[in-house]
C-alpha positions in Angstrom: 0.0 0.0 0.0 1.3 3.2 -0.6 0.3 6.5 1.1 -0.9 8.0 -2.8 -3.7 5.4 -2.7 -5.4 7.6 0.2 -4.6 10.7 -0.7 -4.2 12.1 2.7 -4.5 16.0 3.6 -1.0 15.9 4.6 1.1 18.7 3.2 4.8 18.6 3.9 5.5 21.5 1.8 3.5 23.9 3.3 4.8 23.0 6.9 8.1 23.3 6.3 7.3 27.1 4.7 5.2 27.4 8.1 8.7 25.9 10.0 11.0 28.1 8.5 9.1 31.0 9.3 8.5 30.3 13.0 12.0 28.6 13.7 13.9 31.7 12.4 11.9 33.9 14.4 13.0 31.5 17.4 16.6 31.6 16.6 16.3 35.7 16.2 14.8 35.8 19.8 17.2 33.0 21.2 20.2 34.2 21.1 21.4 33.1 24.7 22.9 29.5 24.2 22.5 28.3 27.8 18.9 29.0 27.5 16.3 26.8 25.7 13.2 27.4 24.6 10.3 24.9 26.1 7.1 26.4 25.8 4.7 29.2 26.6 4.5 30.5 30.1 1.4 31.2 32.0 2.1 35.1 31.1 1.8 34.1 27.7 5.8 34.8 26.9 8.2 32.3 25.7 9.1 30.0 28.5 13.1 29.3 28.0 14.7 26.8 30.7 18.6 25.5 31.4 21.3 23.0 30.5 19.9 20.5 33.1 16.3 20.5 31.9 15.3 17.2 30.6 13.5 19.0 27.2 17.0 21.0 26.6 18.5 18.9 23.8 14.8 19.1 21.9 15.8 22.4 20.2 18.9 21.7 18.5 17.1 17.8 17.8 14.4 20.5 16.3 16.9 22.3 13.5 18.4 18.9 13.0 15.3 17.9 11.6 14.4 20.9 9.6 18.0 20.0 8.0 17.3 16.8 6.9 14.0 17.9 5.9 15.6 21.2 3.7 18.7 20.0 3.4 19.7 23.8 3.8 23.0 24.3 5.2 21.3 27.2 7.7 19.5 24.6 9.8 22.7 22.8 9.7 24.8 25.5 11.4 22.5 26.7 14.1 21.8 23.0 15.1 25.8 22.8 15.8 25.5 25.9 17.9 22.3 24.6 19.9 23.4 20.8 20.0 27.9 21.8 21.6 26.3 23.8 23.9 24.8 20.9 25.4 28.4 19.4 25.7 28.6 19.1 29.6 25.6 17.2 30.1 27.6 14.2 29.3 29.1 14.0 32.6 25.2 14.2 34.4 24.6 11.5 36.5 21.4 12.7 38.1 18.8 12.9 35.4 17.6 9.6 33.8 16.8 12.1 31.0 20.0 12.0 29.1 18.3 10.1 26.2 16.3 13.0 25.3 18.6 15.5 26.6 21.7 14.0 24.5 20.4 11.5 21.6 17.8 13.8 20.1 20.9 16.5 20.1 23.9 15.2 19.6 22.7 11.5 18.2 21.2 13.5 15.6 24.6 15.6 14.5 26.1 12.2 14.8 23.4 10.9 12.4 24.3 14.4 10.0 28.3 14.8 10.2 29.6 11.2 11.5 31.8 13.8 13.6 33.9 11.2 15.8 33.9 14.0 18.8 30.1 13.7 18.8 30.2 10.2 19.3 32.6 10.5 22.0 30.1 12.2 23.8 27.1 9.9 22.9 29.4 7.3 24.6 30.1 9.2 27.8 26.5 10.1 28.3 25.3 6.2 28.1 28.0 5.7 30.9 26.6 8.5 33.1 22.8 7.1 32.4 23.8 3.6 33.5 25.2 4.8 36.6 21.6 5.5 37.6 21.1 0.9 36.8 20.1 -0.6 39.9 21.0 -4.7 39.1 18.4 -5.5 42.2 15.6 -4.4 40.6 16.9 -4.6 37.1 16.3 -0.5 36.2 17.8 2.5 35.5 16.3 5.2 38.7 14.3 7.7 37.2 14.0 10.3 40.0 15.8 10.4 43.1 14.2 9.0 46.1 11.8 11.8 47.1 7.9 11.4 48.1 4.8 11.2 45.8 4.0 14.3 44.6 1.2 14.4 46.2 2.9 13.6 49.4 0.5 10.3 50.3 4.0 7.7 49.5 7.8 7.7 50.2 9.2 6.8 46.2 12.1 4.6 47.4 13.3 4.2 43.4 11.2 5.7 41.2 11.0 4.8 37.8 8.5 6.0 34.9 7.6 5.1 31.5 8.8 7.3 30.2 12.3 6.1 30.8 12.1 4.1 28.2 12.8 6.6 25.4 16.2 7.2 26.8 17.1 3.6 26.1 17.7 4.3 22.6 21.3 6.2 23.8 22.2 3.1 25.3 21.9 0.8 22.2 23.6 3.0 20.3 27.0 3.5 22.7 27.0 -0.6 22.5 26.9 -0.4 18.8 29.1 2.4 18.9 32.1 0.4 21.1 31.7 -2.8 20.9 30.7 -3.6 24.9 27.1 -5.1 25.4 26.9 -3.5 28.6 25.1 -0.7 27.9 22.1 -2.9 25.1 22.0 -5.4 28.1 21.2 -2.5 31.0 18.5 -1.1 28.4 16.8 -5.0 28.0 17.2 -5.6 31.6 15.3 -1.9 32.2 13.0 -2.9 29.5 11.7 -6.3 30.8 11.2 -5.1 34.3 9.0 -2.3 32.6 7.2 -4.6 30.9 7.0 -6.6 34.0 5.4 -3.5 36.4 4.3 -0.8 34.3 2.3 -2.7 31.9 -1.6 -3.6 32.6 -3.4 -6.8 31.2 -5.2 -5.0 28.5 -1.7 -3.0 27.9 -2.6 0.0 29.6 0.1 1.2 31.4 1.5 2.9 34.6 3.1 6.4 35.1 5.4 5.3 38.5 6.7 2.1 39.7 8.6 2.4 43.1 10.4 -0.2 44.3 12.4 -1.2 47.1 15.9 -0.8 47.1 17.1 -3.7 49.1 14.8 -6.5 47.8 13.9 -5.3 44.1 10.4 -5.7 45.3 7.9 -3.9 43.4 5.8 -1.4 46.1 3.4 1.1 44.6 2.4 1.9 40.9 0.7 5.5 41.0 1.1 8.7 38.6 2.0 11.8 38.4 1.1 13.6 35.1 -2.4 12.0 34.9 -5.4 11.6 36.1 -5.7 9.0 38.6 -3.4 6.1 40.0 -5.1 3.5 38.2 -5.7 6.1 34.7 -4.0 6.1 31.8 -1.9 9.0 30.6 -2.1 9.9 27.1 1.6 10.7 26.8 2.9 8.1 29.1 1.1 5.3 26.9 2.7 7.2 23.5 6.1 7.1 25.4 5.7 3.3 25.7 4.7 2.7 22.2 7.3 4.3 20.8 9.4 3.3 23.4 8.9 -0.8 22.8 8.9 -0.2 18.8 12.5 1.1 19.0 13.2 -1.8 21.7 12.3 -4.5 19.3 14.0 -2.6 16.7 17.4 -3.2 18.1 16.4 -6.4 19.7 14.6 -8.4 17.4 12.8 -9.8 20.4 9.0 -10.4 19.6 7.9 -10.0 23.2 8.7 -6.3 22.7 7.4 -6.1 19.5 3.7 -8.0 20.4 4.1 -5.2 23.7 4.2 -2.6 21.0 1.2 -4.1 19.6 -0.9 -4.0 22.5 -0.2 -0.5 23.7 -0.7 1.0 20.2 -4.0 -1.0 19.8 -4.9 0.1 23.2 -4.3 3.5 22.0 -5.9 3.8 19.1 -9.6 1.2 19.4 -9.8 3.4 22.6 -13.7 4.5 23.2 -12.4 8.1 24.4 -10.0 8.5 21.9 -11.7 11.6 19.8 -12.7 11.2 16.2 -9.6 13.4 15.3 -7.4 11.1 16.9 -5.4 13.7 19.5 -5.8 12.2 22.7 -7.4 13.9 25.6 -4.4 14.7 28.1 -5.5 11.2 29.6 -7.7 8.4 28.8 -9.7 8.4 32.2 -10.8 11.8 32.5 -13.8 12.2 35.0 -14.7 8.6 34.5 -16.5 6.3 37.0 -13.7 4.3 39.0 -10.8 6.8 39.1 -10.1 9.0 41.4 -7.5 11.6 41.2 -5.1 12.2 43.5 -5.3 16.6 42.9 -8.1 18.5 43.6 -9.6 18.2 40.0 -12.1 20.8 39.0 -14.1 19.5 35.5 -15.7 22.9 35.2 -12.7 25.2 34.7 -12.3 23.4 31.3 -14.8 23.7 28.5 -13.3 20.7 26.5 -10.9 17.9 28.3 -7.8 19.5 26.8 -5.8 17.4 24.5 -1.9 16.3 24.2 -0.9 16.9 20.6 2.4 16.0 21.9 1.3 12.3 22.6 -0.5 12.3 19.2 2.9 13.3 17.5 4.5 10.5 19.3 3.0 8.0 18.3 2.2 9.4 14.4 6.2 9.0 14.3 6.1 5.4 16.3 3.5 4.3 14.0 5.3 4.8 10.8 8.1 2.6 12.1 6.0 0.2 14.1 3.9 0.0 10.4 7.1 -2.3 9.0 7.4 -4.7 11.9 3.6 -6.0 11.7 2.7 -6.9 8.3 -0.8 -7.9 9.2 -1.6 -4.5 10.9 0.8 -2.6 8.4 -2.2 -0.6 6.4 -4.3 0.0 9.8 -1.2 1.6 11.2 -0.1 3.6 8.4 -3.9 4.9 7.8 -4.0 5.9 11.6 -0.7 7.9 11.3 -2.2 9.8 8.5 -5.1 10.7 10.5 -3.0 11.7 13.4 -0.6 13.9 10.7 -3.9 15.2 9.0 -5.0 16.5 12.3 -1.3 18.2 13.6 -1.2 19.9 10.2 -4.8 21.0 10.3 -5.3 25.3 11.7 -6.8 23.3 15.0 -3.4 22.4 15.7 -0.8 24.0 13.7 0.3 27.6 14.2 -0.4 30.3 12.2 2.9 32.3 11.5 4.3 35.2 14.5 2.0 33.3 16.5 2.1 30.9 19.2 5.8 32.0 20.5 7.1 30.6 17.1 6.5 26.7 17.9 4.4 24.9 15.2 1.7 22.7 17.2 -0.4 24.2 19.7 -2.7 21.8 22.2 -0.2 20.2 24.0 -0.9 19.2 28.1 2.6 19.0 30.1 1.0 18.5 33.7 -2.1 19.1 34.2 -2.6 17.8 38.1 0.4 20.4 38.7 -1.2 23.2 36.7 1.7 23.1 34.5 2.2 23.6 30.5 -1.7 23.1 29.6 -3.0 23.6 26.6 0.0 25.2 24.7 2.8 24.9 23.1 5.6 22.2 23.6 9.1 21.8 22.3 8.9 18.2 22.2 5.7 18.1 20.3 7.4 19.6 17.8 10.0 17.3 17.3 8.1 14.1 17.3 5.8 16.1 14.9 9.0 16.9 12.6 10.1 13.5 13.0 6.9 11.9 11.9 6.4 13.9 9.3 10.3 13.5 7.8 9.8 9.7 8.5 6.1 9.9 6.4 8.2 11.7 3.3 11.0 8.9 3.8 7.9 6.3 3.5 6.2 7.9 0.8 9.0 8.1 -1.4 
């Protein structure tokens, strides 16, 4: 099947005339390299945040993708600048985050130049992300011990799902040298997810705490979403795409057929809206779950939506689409309606607005009041990756 036969609304052209437009006006208003744009704050103005935030190497992963979308040499040279200023975050050993922080920067300029020093530092930041790999409980700590957010639980060794989007940086750095320890951390962390943050019908989990000492599982609750026993829009992209670029470098079909049932999960969901961008979680003021934040339904009109965990998983679609022949049409078709719907006025900007990001309607925390309804950097750059993998596909 080929993506011709349905003739989707999906215009690549026209984004990337929208993109160049709003990205240049981001690099003319970013001119402070330690500083990274994120999103919109609550005032309305461009929200910028530091070297240490998890979302920092999303910017310079942005430009990469506009380059190999263009092919212009100008998206080339600022994503050098963005990506080397990143440099230090190689040595961090306390964010679990370095996947995102350093693989969507500098795995991408790896991808670009094959600049040896870039791969260097790809290496160096797998060895600082494993020294967060408890062998007890077979993970890689996500958060330092701390309590629940909302303060009801003591989180011993957090871990969330969305750890497993760093795990990419790990299988790379054992490709890269030659030493399985870094793919055999990122299976271990992978199988205990699968173990504890995955439901029956392939829901999942935000939080899995465990105990230290004994590797015993303790409480499974959440944090971005709605209720404990809820399930987060982005936290159940995270895992799709997540377990698609597990079985990727495994081969292993227990990943793969997880991949299945979280994308199915997904998409045959009954509150999953006709336009196929997810309400920020699945659960919302349903019967049976009850959140853990003093939840008011009537300050919002309409649930608000996560076009960031519709973007993830239009880009883990069009991968997943080539490891399951039987579903391969159904998946593709369902990416297009995603894309259709991110490249529709609902969701994409309109140029000099929406501080120069492309897709509006994305939900960063909403039980913490945090980043809703607006823009998000990351959105963006699963959005630019979906849609340079749906021009790879097409052609």
């Amino acid at each position: 099947m080929s993506f011709a036969q349905k003739k989707p609304n999906i215009n690549v052209g026209n984004t990337l005339l929208l993109a160049d437009k709003q990205y240049k006006n981001m690099l003319q208003v970013s001119q402070d390299l330690t500083m990274y744009p994120r999103t919109q704050a609550k005032d309305g103005t461009l929200k910028y945040v530091g070297i240490k935030d998890w979302t920092g190497g999303f910017w310079p992963g942005n430009l990469w993708y506009m380059y190999e979308l263009t092919k212009d040499n100008y998206w080339k040279q600022h994503a050098l600048r963005w990506t080397e200023s990143l440099e230090k975050n190689q040595f961090n050993t306390s964010n679990h985050d370095l996947g995102f922080m350093m693989y969507c920067s500098y795995g991408n300029a790896y991808k670009n130049t094959s600049n040896p020093k870039y791969k260097e530092v790809l290496i160096q930041s797998a060895k600082s992300l494993i020294s967060r790999f408890n062998p007890v409980i077979g993970s890689i700590e996500s958060w330092n011990s701390r309590k629940s957010w909302d303060g009801k639980t003591f989180w011993d060794y957090p871990v969330i799902i969305d750890n497993l989007m760093n795990l990419e940086l790990l299988f790379f750095a054992s490709k890269a040298t030659g030493d399985n320890i870094y793919k055999d951390i990122a299976i271990k962390h992978a199988e205990t997810s699968l173990k504890y943050h995955i439901r029956p019908d392939f829901s999942t989990y935000h939080v899995v705490n465990y105990d230290t000492l004994s590797g015993k599982m303790l409480h499974r609750q959440t944090c971005q979403g709605y209720a404990d026993n809820s399930t987060w829009a982005r936290g159940q992209a995270w895992a799709i795409y997540g377990y698609t670029m597990i079985y990727r470098e495994t081969q292993d079909k227990k990943f793969l057929n997880a991949a299945i049932g979280l994308t199915d999960f997904f998409l045959k969901h009954k509150n999953l809206p006709k336009d196929y961008i997810p309400y920020w979680d699945f659960n919302v003021n349903e019967q049976g779950y009850k959140p853990d934040f003093k939840y008011n339904a009537s300050i919002y009109k309409e649930i608000p939506r996560d076009a960031s965990a519709a973007a993830v998983v239009a880009s883990a679609l069009l991968e997943l689409c080539k490891y399951s022949p039987e579903k391969k049409t159904y998946y593709i078709n369902s990416a297009q309606k995603i894309l259709e719907s991110l490249s529709s006025p609902k969701y994409l900007a309109q140029v000099g607005t929406n501080n120069n990001f492309l897709l509006k309607h994305s939900t960063g925390s909403l039980p913490h009041n945090e980043e809703v309804n607006v823009p998000l950097v990351y959105a963006d750059y699963y959005y630019l990756e979906a849609l340079l993998r749906y021009k790879n596909f097409n052609n």
